[in-house]
C-alpha positions in Angstrom: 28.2 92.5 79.2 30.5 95.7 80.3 33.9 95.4 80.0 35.3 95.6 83.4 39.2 95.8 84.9 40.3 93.8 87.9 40.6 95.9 90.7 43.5 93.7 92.7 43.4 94.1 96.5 47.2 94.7 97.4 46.7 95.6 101.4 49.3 97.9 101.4 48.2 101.6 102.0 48.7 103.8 98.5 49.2 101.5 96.4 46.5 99.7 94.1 46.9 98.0 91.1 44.3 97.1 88.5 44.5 94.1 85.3 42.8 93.2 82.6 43.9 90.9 79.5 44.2 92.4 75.9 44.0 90.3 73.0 47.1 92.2 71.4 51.1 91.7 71.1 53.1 92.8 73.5 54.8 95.1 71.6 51.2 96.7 70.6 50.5 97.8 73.8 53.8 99.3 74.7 54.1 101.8 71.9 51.0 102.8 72.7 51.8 103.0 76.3 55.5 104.3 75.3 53.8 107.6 73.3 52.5 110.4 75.9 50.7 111.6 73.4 48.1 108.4 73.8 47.8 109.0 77.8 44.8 111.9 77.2 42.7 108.6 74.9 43.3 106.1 77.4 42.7 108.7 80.3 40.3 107.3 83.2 40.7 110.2 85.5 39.0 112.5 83.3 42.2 114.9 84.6 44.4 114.7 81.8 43.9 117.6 78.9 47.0 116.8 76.9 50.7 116.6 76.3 52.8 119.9 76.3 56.3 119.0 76.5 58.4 116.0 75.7 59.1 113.5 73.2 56.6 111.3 70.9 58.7 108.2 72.9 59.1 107.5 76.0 62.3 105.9 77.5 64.2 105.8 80.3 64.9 109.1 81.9 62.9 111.2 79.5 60.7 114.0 81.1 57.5 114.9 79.7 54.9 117.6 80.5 51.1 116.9 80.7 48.2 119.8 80.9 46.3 119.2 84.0 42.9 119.5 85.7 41.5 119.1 89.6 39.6 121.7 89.7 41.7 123.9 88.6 43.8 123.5 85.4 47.8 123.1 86.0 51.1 121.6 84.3 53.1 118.6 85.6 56.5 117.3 84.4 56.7 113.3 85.0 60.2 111.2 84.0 60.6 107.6 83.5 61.8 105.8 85.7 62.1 102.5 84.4 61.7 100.7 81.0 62.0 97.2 80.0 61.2 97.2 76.0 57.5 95.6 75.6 57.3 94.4 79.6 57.2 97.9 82.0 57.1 101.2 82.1 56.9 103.2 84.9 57.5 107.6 85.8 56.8 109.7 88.2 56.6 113.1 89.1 57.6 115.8 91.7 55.5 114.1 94.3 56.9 110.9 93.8 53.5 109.1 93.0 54.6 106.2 90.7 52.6 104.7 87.5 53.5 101.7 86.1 52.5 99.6 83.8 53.3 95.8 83.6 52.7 93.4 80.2 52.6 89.8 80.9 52.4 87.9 77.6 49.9 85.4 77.9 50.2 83.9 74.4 51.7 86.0 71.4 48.4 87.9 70.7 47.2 88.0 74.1 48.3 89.9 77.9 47.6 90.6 81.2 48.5 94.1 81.2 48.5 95.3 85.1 48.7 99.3 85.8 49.7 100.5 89.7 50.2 103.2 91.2 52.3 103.9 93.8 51.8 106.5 96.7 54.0 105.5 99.9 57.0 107.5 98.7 54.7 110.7 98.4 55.8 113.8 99.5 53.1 115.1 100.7 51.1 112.2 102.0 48.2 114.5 103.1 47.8 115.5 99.2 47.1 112.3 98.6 44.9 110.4 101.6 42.1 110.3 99.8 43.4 108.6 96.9 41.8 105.1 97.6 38.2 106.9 97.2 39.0 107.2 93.6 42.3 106.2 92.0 41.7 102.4 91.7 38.7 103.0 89.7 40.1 105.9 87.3 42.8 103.2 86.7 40.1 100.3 86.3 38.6 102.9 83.5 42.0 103.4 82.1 42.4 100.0 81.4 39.1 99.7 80.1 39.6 102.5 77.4 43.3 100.9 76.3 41.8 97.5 75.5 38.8 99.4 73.2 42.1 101.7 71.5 43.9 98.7 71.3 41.9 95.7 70.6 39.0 98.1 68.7 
């Protein structure tokens, strides 16, 4: 059977969150979540093409740049914006759009780890309308692609 992510209905326009449990430590997950430089592997949006600018670790109020393509290929600086050693990490960039990324321990070796992402605080909300069409499943993939980096 296909590994799949939950796709969680939230109801609240621009913002979806996805889960999915990963037979790992908490701690596991979070360095790998916590170093940019992982973000193009676990990529679900097939937009990411790499890291450009930042630290190997990410923490609270650290900017990093990420190489970028939507048709066309561009450059986007993101800081975090919170940090809670092995539970969340979130950032967000000149838009506002939020990611986040939530581990719930389950047992020691095993979590719910939840991404969202977070559009009402957007900008430019017309930049982003259609971003139900597609970002709940890039982030479903995401998810998908951490557990096989992680657990593999």
């Amino acid at each position: 059977m296909k590994e799949r992510a939950e796709i969680v209905d939230t109801g609240i326009p621009l913002f979806y969150k996805v889960q999915i449990e990963i037979e790992a430590p908490a701690k596991k997950i979070f360095d790998f979540l916590s170093n940019p430089n992982n973000h193009l592997l676990m990529d679900g949006s097939d937009m990411l093409r790499g890291k450009i600018k930042g630290s190997d670790r990410l923490f609270l109020g650290v900017k990093f740049g990420m190489k970028m393509r939507n048709g066309i290929p561009y450059i986007i600086t993101n800081q975090v914006i919170e940090y809670q050693e092995n539970k969340a990490i979130a950032w967000r960039h000149l838009l506002h759009n939020v990611w986040r990324y939530e581990i719930v321990e389950i047992t020691a070796n095993k979590c719910l780890v939840i991404e969202s992402w977070d559009g009402r605080k957007a900008k430019w909300k017309w930049w982003i309308d259609d971003s139900y069409k597609w970002v709940p499943k890039a982030m479903a993939r995401t998810l998908v692609k951490l557990k096989g980096l992680i657990s593999g």
